[in-house]
C-alpha positions in Angstrom: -29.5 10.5 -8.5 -27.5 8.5 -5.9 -28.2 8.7 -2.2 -25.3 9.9 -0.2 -23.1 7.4 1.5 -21.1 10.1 3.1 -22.2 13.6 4.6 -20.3 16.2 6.1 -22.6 18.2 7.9 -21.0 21.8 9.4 -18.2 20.2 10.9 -16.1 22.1 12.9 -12.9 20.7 14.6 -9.5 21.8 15.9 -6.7 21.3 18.4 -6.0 22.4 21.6 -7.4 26.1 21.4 -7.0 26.3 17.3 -9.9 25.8 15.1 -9.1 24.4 12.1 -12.9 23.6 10.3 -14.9 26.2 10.8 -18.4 24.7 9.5 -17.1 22.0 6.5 -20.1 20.9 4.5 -20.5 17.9 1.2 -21.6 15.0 0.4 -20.7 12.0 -1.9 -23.0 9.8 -3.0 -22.7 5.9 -3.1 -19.7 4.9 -6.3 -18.8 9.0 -6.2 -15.3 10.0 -6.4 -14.8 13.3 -4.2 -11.3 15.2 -4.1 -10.9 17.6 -1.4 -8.7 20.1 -2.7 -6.6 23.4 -1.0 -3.2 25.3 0.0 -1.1 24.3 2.5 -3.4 25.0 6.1 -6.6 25.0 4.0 -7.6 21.8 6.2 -7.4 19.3 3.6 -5.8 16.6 5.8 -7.9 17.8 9.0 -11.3 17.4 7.2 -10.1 13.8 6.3 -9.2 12.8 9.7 -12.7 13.6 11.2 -13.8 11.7 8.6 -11.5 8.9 9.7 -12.5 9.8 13.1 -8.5 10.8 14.4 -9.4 14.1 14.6 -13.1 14.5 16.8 -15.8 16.6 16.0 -16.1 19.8 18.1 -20.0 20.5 16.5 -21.6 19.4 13.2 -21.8 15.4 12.0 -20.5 13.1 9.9 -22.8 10.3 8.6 -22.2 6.8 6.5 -25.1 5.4 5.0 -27.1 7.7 7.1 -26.3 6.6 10.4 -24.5 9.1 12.4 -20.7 7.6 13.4 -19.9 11.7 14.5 -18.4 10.4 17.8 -17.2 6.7 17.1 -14.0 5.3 17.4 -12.0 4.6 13.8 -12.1 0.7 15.1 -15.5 1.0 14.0 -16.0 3.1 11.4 -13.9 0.3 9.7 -16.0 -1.9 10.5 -19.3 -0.3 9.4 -17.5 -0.4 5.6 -14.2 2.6 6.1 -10.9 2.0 4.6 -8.4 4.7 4.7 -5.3 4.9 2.6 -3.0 7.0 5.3 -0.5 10.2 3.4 2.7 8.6 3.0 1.2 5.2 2.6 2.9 3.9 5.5 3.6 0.0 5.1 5.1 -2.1 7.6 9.0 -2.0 6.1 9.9 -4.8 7.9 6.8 -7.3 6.7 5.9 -8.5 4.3 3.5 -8.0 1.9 0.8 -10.4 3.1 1.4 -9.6 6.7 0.9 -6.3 5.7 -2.3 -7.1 3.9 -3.0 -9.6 7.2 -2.6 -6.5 9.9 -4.8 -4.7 7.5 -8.0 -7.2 7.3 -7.8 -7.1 11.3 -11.4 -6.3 12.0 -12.8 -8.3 9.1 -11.0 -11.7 10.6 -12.4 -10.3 13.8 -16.3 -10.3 12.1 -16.1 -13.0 9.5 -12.8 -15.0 9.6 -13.9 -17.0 7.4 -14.1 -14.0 4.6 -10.2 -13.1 4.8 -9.2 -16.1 2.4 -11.7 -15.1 0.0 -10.8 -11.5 0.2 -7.0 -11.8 0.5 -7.7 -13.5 -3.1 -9.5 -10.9 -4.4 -6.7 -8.3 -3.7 -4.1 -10.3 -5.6 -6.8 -10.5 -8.3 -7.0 -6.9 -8.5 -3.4 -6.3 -7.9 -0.9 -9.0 -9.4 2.0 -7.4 -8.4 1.5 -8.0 -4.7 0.5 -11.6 -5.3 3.5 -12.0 -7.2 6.0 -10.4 -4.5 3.7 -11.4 -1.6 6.8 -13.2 0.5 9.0 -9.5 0.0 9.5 -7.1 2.4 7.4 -4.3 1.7 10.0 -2.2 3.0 12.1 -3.4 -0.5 9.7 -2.1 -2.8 9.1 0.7 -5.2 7.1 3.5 -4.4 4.8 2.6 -6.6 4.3 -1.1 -5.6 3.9 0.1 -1.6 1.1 3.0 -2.9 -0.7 -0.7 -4.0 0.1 -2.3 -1.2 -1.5 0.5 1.0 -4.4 0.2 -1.3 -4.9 -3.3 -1.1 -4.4 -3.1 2.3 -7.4 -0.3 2.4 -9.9 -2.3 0.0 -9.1 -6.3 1.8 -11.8 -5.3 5.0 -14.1 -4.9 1.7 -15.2 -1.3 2.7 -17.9 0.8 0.8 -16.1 4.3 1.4 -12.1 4.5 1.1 -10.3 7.7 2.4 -7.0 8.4 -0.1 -4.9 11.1 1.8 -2.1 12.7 -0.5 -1.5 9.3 -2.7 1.1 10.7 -5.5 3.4 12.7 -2.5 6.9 11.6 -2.9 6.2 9.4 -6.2 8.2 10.1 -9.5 5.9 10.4 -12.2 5.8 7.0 -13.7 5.0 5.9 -10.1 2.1 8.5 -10.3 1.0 6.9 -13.6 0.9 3.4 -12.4 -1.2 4.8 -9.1 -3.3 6.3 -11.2 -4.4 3.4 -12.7 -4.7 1.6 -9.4 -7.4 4.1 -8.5 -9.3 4.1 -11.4 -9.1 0.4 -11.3 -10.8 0.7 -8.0 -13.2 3.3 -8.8 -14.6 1.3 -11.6 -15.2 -1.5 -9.5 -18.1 1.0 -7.6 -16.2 1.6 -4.0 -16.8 5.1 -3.0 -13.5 7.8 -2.4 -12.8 10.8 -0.7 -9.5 12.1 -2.0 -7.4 14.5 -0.6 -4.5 15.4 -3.2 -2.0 18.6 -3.4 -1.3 17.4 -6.9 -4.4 19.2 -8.2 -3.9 17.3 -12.2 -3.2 14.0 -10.4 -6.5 14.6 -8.3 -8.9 15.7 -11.2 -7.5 13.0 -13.6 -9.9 10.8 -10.7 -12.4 12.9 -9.4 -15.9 13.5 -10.1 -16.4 16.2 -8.1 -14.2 19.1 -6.7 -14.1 20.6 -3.2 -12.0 23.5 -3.1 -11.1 24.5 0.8 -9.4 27.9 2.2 -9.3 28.3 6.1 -10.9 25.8 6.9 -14.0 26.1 4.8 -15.7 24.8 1.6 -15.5 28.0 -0.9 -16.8 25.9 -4.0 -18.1 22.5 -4.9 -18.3 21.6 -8.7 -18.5 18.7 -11.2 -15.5 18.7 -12.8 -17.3 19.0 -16.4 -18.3 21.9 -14.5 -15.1 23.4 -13.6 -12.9 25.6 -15.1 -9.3 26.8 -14.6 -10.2 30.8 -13.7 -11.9 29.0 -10.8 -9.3 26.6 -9.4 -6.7 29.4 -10.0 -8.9 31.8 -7.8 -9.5 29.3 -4.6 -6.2 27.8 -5.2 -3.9 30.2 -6.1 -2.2 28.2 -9.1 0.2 30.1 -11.3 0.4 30.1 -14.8 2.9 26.8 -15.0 0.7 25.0 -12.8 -2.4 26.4 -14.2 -1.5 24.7 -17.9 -1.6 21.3 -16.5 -4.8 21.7 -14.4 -6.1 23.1 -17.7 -5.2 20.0 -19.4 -6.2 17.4 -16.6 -9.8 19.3 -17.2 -10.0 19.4 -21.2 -9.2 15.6 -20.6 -11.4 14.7 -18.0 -14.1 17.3 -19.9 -13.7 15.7 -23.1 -15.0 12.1 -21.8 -17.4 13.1 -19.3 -17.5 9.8 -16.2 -20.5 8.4 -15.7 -19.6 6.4 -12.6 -22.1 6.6 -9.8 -23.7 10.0 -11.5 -21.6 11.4 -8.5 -21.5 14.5 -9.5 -25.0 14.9 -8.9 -24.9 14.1 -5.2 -22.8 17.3 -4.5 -23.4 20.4 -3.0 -21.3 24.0 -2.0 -21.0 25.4 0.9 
């Protein structure tokens, strides 16, 4: 079984006078794929932010590779081996799409500046499409082309733990299918993801293991081999339309069982 490289340990956190976590709790271990998974409210995009460190921790801890970053800046958490993949992708419209990728490998031309030619490389390896366009505004692309570019732009510091925050939002669904295989590209390649996805199909097409949140809580934690669709429609409140293509996202996913990581292993409920 993998050793966590991320734990979530009763975090609570808030704003102003709301609390919005009351006491999250998982881990995922090193090459596991989590989604994070909830209503509208349930703290989805909260629980990623402490993560991220955007959002502090009013009590609990958050921990990378066992050292505790509960109360460091995101500057850092970056550079200890964090990307994050922001909802809405947000690219720089009015650069291109190696200054994007440029802004994005800020702290690792800060540590090693020697690395960023190496790396840049590697991201037009992984992702031909940017190399291809890499003098175009990024503002001038698909929605599908700008989900890679905020990928790439994630993966160029070389990080050990991405954060994917609502990645298919806005895309039509060929643009879902080609981001889709963006992510599985990059899970196969062993980097560790926390997803956070209100597409429940897109998210368990990816995910190893399912967190399923109401108010601000953990209410279950499965493999998804493990899961079933009474469950997701009980924490999640999917109807029957919605409820056929969760079913199918699992049969698929249950029907060739991923071996990346042996994240499921590594999880636990709340």
């Amino acid at each position: 079984m993998s050793e966590p490289l991320l734990e979530i340990q009763e975090v609570t956190a808030g704003f102003g006078a709301t609390t919005v976590l009351h006491g999250v709790s998982f881990t995922v271990p090193r090459g596991g794929i989590a989604g994070i998974f909830g209503l509208n409210g349930a703290g989805k995009s909260v629980t990623m932010k402490t993560i991220a460190g955007i959002v502090p921790v009013r009590s609990g801890k958050v921990l990378l590779e066992g050292q505790d970053i509960t109360d460091m800046s995101p500057e850092k958490r970056v550079g200890l081996g964090m990307g994050h993949v922001p909802q809405g992708r947000q690219v720089f419209p009015q650069l291109t799409v190696e200054e994007n990728l440029r802004l994005g490998a800020y702290t690792l031309r800060r540590r090693n500046k020697s690395r960023y030619a190496a790396a840049l490389d590697g991201v037009f390896d992984r992702f031909p499409v940017l190399r291809d366009r890499r003098g175009q505004l990024a503002g001038t692309m698909s929605g599908g082309q700008q989900a890679s570019l905020s990928v790439g732009r994630a993966l160029i510091n070389e990080p050990s733990l991405i954060l994917v925050d609502e990645p298919s939002a806005g895309l039509s669904p060929v643009a879902q299918l080609e981001l889709n295989e963006v992510l599985q590209t990059v899970a196969d390649t062993g980097v560790t993801m926390v997803l956070v996805e209100q597409n429940v199909a897109f998210g368990l097409s990816l995910v190893d293991t399912a967190h399923l949140m109401q108010t601000g809580v953990v209410v279950h934690s499965s493999p998804v081999d493990a899961l079933d669709e009474n469950t997701l429609a009980t924490h999640l409140g999917i109807g029957k339309v919605l409820q056929a293509a969760t079913g199918r996202a699992l049969a698929k996913r249950q029907s060739v069982p991923t071996q990346r990581g042996g994240k499921s292993a590594g999880s636990r409920a709340s």
